[in-house]
N, C-alpha and C positions, 0 to 999 in steps of 0.2 A: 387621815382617818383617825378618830378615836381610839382609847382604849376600848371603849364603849362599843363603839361601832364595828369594832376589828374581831372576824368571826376566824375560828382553828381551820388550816387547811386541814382538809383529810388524809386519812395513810394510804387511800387510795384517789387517784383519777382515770377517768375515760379518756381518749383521745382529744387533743383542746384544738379552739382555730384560731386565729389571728390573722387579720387584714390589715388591709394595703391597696392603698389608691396610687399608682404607679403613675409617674411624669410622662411626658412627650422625651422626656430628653433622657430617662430610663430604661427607657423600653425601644430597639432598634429591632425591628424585625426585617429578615432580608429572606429570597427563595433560591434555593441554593441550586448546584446543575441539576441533583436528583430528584428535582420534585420538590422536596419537601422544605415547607416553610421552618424560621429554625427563628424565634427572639431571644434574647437575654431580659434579666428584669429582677429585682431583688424582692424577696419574699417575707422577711422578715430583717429586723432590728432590733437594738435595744430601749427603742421605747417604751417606756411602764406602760405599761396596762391596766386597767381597774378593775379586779374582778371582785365576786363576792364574798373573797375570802382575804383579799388585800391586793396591793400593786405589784404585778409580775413584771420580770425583767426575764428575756433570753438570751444567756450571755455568749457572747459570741467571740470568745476563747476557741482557738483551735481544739481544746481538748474537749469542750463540753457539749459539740456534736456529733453526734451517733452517724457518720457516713458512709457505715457499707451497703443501705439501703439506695444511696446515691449512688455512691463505686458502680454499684452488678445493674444500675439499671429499672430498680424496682419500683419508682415513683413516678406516678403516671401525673398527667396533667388531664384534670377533669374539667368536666360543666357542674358548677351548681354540687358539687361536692355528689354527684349521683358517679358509681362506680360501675353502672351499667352506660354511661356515655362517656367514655375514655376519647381524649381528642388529640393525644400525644404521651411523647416519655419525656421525663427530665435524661438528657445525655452528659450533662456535665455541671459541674457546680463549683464556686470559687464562696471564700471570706476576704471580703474591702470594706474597708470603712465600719469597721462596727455591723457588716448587714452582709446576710447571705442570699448571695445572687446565682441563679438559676439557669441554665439554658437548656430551653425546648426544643423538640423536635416533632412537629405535626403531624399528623398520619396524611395520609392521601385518600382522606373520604368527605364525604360530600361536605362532614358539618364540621370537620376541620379546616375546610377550603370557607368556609362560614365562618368560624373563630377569628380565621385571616382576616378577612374584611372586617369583623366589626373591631380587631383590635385597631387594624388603619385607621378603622372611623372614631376608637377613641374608645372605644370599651377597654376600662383598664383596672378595673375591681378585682384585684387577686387577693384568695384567703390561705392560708397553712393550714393541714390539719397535721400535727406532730403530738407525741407522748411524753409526758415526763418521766423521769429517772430517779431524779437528785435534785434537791432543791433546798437552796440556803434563805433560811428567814431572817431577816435584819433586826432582832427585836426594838429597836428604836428608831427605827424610820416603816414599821409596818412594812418591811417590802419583800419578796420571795424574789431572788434570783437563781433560774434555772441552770444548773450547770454542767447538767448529763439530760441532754434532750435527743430526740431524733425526730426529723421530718418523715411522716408520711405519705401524703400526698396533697400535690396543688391543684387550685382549682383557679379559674376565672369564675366569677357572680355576678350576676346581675344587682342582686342589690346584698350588702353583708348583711351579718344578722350584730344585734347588738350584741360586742363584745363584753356590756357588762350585767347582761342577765343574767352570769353562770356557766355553768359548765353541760356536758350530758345534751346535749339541745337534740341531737338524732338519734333516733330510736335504736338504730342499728348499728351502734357505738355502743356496746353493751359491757366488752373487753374490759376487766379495769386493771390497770397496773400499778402495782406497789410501789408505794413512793420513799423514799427512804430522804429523811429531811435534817439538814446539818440548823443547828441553830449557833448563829453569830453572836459574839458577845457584844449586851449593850455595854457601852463604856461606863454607866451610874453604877450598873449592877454589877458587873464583871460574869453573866451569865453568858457558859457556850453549851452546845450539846451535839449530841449525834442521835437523834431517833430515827429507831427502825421498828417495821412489825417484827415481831418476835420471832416470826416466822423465815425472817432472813438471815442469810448467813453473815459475817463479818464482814465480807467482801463486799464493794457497793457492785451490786446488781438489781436487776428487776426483773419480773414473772409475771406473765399474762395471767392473770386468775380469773374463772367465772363468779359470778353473783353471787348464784347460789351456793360456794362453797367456802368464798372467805370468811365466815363465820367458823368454821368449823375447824379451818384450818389453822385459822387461829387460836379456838382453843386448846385444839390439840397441843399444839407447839407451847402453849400456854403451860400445859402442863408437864409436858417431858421435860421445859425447862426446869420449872420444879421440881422433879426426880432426879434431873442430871445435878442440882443444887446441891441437894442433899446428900449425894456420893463423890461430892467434889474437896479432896481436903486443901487444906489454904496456909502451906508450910512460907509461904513467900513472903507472907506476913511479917514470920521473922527468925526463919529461918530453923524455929526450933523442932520438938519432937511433934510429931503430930499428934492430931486429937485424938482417944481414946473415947467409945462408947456410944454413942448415939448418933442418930444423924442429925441429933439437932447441937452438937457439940459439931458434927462438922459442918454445918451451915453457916455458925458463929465464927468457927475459922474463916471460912469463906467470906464472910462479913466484913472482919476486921480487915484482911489481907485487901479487899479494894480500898478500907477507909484508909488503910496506911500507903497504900501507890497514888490515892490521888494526892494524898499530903504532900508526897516523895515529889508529884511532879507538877504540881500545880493545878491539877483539875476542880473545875468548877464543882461547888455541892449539890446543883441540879443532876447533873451527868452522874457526879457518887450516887445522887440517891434511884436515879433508874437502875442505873447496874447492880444497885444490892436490891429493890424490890423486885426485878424481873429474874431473879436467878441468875442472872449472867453469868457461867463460867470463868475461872480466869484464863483462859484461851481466846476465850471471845472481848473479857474486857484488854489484853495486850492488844488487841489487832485496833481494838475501836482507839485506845488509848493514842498508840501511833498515828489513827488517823487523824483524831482528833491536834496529835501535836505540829503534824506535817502540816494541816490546814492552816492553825493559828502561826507557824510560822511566816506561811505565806502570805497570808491577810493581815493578823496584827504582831510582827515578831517583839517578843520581849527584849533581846540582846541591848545591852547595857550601853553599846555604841550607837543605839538608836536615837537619834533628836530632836523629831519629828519636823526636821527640815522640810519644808516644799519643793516639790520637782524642780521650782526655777532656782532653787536655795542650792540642793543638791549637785543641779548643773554646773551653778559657781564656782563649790568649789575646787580647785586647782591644784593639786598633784603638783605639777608643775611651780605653782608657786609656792609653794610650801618647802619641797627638796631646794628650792633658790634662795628661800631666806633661810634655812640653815647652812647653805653654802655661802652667803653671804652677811652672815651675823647678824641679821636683823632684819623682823618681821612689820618695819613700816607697810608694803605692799601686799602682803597676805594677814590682815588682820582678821581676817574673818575664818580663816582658815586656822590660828590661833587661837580663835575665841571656841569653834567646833571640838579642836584639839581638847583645850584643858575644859570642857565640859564635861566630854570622855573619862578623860583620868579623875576629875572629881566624882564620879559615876562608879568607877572600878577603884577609889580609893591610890591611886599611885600620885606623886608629886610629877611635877611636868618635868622636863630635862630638856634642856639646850638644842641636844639632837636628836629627838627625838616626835613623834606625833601621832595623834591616832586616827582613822578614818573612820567616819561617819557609817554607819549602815546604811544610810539612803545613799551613799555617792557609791557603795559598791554593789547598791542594786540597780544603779538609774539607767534610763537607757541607752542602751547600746544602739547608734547611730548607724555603724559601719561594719566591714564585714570581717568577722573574727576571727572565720576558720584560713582565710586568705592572710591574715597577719599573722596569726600563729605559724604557719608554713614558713612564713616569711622570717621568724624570728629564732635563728639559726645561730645568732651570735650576739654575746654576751654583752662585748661594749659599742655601744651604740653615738654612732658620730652622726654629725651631717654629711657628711661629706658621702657618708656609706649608706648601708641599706636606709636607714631612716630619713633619710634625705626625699625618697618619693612620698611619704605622707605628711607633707607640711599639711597640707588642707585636711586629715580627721576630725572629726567629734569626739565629742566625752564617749568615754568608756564602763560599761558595766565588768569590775573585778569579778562578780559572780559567776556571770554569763560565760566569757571567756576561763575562767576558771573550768567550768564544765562542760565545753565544748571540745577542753583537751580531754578528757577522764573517758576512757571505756565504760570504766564502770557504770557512772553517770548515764552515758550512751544506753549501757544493758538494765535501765530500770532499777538499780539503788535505789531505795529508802531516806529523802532526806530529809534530816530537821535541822529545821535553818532559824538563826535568829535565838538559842538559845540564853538563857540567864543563866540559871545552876545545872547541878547535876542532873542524871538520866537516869531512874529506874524501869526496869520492863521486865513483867515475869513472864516464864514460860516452862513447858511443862517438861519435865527431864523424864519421867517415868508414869507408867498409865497403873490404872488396879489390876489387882488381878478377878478371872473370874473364876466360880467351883463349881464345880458339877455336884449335886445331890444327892449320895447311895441309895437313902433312905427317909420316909418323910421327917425322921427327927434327926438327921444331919445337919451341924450346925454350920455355915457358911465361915470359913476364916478370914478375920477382919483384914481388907488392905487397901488401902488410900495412891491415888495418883500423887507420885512426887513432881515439887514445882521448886524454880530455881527461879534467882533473881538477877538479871545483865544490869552490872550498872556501866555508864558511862560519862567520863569526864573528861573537862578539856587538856587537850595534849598540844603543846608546840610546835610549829612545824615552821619553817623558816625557808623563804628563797633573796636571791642573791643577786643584781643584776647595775651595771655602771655604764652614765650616759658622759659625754663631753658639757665643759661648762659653758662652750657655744652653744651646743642644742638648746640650755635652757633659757640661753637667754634670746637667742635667734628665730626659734620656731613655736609660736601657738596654733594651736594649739596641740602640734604632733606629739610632743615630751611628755603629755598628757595620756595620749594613747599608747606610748612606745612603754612607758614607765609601768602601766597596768597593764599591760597584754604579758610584756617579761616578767613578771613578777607572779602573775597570773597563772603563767603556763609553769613556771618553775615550781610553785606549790601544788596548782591542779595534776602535775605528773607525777610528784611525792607520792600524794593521797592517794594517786591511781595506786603506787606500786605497793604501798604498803597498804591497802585495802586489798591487795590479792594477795601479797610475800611477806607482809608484815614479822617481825618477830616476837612481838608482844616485851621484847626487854629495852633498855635503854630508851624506854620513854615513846616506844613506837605502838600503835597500836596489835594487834594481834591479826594478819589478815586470813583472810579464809581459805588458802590453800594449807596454813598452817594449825588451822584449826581442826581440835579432835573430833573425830567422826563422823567425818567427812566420808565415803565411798572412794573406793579406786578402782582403777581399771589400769590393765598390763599395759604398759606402752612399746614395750618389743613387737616389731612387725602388724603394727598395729592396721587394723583392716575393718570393713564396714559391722563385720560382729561386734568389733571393740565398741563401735560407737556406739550400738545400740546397748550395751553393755551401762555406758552412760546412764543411760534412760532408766533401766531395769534397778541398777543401785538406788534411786533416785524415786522409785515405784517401792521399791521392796521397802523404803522409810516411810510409805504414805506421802512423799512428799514432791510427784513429781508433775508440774504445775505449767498449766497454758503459756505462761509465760518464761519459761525457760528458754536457754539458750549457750549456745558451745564462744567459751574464748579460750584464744591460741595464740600464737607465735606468727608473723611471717610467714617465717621458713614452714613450720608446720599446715598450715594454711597451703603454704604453696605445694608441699608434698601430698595431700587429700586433692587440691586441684587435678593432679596426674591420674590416681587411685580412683579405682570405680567400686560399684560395688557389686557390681557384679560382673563376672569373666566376658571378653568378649563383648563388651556392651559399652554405649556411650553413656556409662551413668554413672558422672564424675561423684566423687562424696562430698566435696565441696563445689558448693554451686555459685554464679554469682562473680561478685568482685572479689579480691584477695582482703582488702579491708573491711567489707562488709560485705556475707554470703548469706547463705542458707544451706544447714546440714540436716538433711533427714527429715526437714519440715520446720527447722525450729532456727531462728537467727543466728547467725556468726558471725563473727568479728573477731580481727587478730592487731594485738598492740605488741610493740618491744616491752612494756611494763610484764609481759608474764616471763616467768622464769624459762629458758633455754629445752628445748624439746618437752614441753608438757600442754597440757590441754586441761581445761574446767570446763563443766558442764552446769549449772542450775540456775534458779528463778533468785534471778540478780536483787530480788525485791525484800528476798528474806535477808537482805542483808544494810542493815541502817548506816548513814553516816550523816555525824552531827557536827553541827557547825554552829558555831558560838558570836561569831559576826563581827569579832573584836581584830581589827587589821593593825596591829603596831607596826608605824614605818620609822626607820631608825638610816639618817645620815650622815655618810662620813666623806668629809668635803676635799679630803687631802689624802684620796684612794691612790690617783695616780700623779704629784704634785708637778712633777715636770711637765707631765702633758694636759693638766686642767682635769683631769678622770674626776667623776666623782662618783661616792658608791652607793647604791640603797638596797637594805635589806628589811623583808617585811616579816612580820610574826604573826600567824594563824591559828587561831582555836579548834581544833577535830577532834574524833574521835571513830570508830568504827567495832561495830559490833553484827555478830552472825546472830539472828536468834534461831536459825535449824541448822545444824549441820548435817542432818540426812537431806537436806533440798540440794547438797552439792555431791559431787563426785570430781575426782580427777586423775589423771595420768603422768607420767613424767617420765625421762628419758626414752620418749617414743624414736621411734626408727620406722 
């Protein structure tokens, strides 16, 4: 499509549909003892689509479908998209293959016993009607991919309607939902964005609105953003005294203070310049900013160990052969793995070193084959031979360092903040102190001037180091197992660091500061601790404004295992911890207990207010004469992190509980 031809999606859409002419060999329908007829049959893919606003994509990422409409039940399978001829319920739903497949259940009436037959006979026209969320525009391939969608409801057709008339086609489709649209960067331009209506919070969500009122709503919010602009003062900027006198001296704080965070951290100057003409708060631009960095890590990371290797580039290289040729003086057989190396160090400015090398960012995203939580258990000991545990996975695949990195991490587990893939430093503001407000004795009482205080988290890379030695038969015996064994240990020995010093950290000696240690945080008594304590949790946690859907309790064990016993109330089967001892449910809200927490204590809060940054840069350093008599040889890897609270009222915690 042209530039020409290429027309703006809107900030809103109606319900959309998309068809699907189902195979013979798609669609199995069998009639089960009870009666009812039951098919399977996929409803959707990621084929683009041509609409009139450009080529749609629905991505079919586990996260970017909305399925509790599925879960409870709520999607009926229609005729002809009419909601007064219901002919079944979707009962279940699965993602394969890029495409989300459906299974029905018929009803037991006359024209469902009809639907049977004509699908036997080859009626096989199905359409989606689903809603969008979130939708990423590609600006230089024209293409919108949907990434927070949810289905509807399905129908069989007799005949579909043309997918590229448009949108809106049924009257009775009035509903419009707010779309909140991420823009990708073209690579010419370096353009990315996050537009939202105005009207939306920071968070991505969306809201049924009617017709006749998004106009209004919009400019209402249009305007409060404007008055909340003008009483926002912008000390983050640089930390100095605040502005005196006008609100138009503090709007210009406000101004400056986003032109200098996005300098700080890289943001496009489309994104600057929405957020200085729509009033953005800096409350609002830290959240968008995060989202904005979490994205682009995910999609284009900047990290300096990037190479832009290809998946099958990635795959090659070999771990394995790389710790073998510095255990053996020379890189005739892993040249390619030498040539990635010192592209790296010329990138990060270091000279290369004999024993040393750096790993690719693609080879410690690439895909993970096999199964990590099963190795990790398995990976109980330090030096690794054939002869012993590593001896049953001669036959692994490649490994993703990432993955398995964060498969060991609670934190990770409890919804962390991460940005990955970073280049330099991390600036994020946030607001330490609100204004005050005066009451008026008299109408010539003059209002005493006071400005929200706002503080600035910086963060930068910190070292962190794991340690782990194979035999020099493993390397030369097994492929490509020394591969997997080499990054799963290495993996799990830094991903448990991070954990523990992302909750106990002590912010000295080069460790980050974790958030049990962080100032003003909430407590609660951990003496004979009982179901009031917990709710106690919650209420510290309320009483910050900061106590949030996705919260949740981490613990101990042992702690864990003493709420299993404890009810909450006398005489009653109503344990406080529900569930399994490694992952429950307390009081409504997730739990999970690691050995990374400290010894009788408990945390409570939305694991999300808390970032951890990751710089991409994997230094692996060999020493080939660990253990000389026995062939030992040692490798240890070096990590770029960092870890920052931006609320400490979203936590609460407890310690020396009994």
């Amino acid at each position: 499509m042209s530039d020409a031809a290429k027309k703006q999606l809107p900030d809103q859409l109606p319900l959309q549909e998309r068809h699907l002419q189902i195979s013979a060999e798609d669609c199995r329908m069998v009639k089960g003892d009870d009666g009812h007829y039951r098919f399977s049959f996929p409803v959707s893919s990621e084929t683009p689509v041509n609409r009139w606003y450009g080529d749609e994509v629905l991505s079919h990422e586990a996260s970017a479908i909305r399925v509790d409409r599925l879960s409870r039940g709520a999607v009926m399978h229609l005729f002809n998209h009419n909601t007064d001829d219901p002919r079944g319920v979707v009962e279940g739903y699965r993602v394969q293959g890029k495409r989300l497949w459906v299974d029905v259940k018929l009803f037991k009436t006359a024209k469902a016993e009809e639907l049977a037959t004509m699908i036997d006979g080859g009626f096989r026209n199905v359409s989606l009607l689903y809603a969008i969320h979130v939708t990423e525009e590609d600006v230089k391939k024209h293409r919108y991919t949907h990434t927070d969608w949810e289905p509807y409801e399905v129908s069989s057709v007799t005949i579909p309607a043309d997918a590229t008339v448009g949108i809106g086609r049924s009257q009775e489709r009035s509903g419009q939902f707010a779309l909140r649209k991420v823009v990708i960067a073209d690579e010419s331009s370096e353009q990315e964005s996050i537009q939202q209506p105005t009207a939306q919070p920071a968070e991505i969500r969306s809201t049924a609105v009617e017709n006749n009122t998004t106009a209004a709503a919009g400019a209402n919010a249009e305007q409060q953003a404007a008055q909340q602009a003008a009483q926002v003062a912008a000390r983050a900027a640089g930390g100095g005294a605040p502005p005196t006198g006008s609100a138009l001296a503090l709007e210009n704080g406000r101004r400056q203070a986003i032109v200098n965070l996005c300098q700080a951290n890289g943001i496009a100057d489309n994104i600057r310049d929405l957020w200085v003409t729509s009033g953005a708060d800096l409350e609002t631009v830290s959240s968008e900013m995060l989202a904005i960095m979490q994205k682009r890590g995910e999609a284009t990371p900047k990290s300096p160990a990037m190479l832009g290797l290809s998946a099958a580039e990635a795959n090659r290289f070999s771990m394995r052969k790389a710790v073998q040729a510095i255990a053996d003086n020379t890189w005739t057989a892993a040249s390619f793995e030498a040539e990635c190396s010192r592209e790296i160090a010329k990138k990060i400015g270091r000279t290369p070193e004999p024993n040393k090398f750096f790993v690719p960012y693609e080879v410690q995203q690439r895909q993970n084959e096999t199964q990590i939580e099963m190795l990790a258990r398995m990976l109980m000991k330090r030096d690794l031979l054939v002869a012993g545990s590593a001896g049953v996975l001669v036959e692994t695949s490649n490994w993703s360092f990432v993955e398995i990195l964060r498969n060991i991490t609670a934190l990770y587990a409890m919804g962390v903040t991460r940005l990955t893939g970073l280049s330099g430093n991390v600036a994020i503001p946030k607001q330490s102190t609100a204004a005050t407000p005066y009451w008026l004795g008299t109408e010539q009482t003059a209002i005493t001037e006071s400005q929200p205080g706002f503080v600035q988290i910086n963060m930068s890379p910190k070292s962190i180091g794991g340690y782990t030695e194979v035999s020099r038969q493993l390397l030369i015996q097994s492929n490509p197992s020394a591969e997997g064994l080499i990054m799963a240990d290495l993996a799990a020995v830094i991903g448990i660091e991070i954990d523990r010093v992302g909750l106990n950290g002590s912010g000295t000696a080069g460790q980050p500061l974790g958030i049990l240690n962080t100032s003003g945080i909430g407590s609660v008594t951990g003496t004979s601790m009982d179901y009031a304590d917990i709710v106690e949790f919650q209420t510290d946690t309320a009483t910050g404004n900061a106590l949030f859907d996705g919260a949740g309790y981490l613990t101990t064990p042992a702690v864990a295992g003493l709420f299993k016993t404890r009810v909450k109330f006398a005489n009653t089967a109503s344990p406080i911890w529900e569930g399994k001892l490694t992952n429950g449910v307390v009081d409504g809200y997730r739990a999970m207990s690691t050995n990374n927490m400290p010894a009788a204590s408990m945390l409570f809060g939305d694991f999300s207010k808390t970032v951890i940054a990751e710089w991409g840069v994997i230094e692996i350093e060999v020493n080939p004469y660990a253990n000389f008599q026995a062939g030992i040889v040692g490798i240890r890897a070096m990590a770029l992190v960092d870890v920052a609270v931006r609320y400490a009222q979203a936590y609460s915690a407890a310690n020396t509980i009994t």
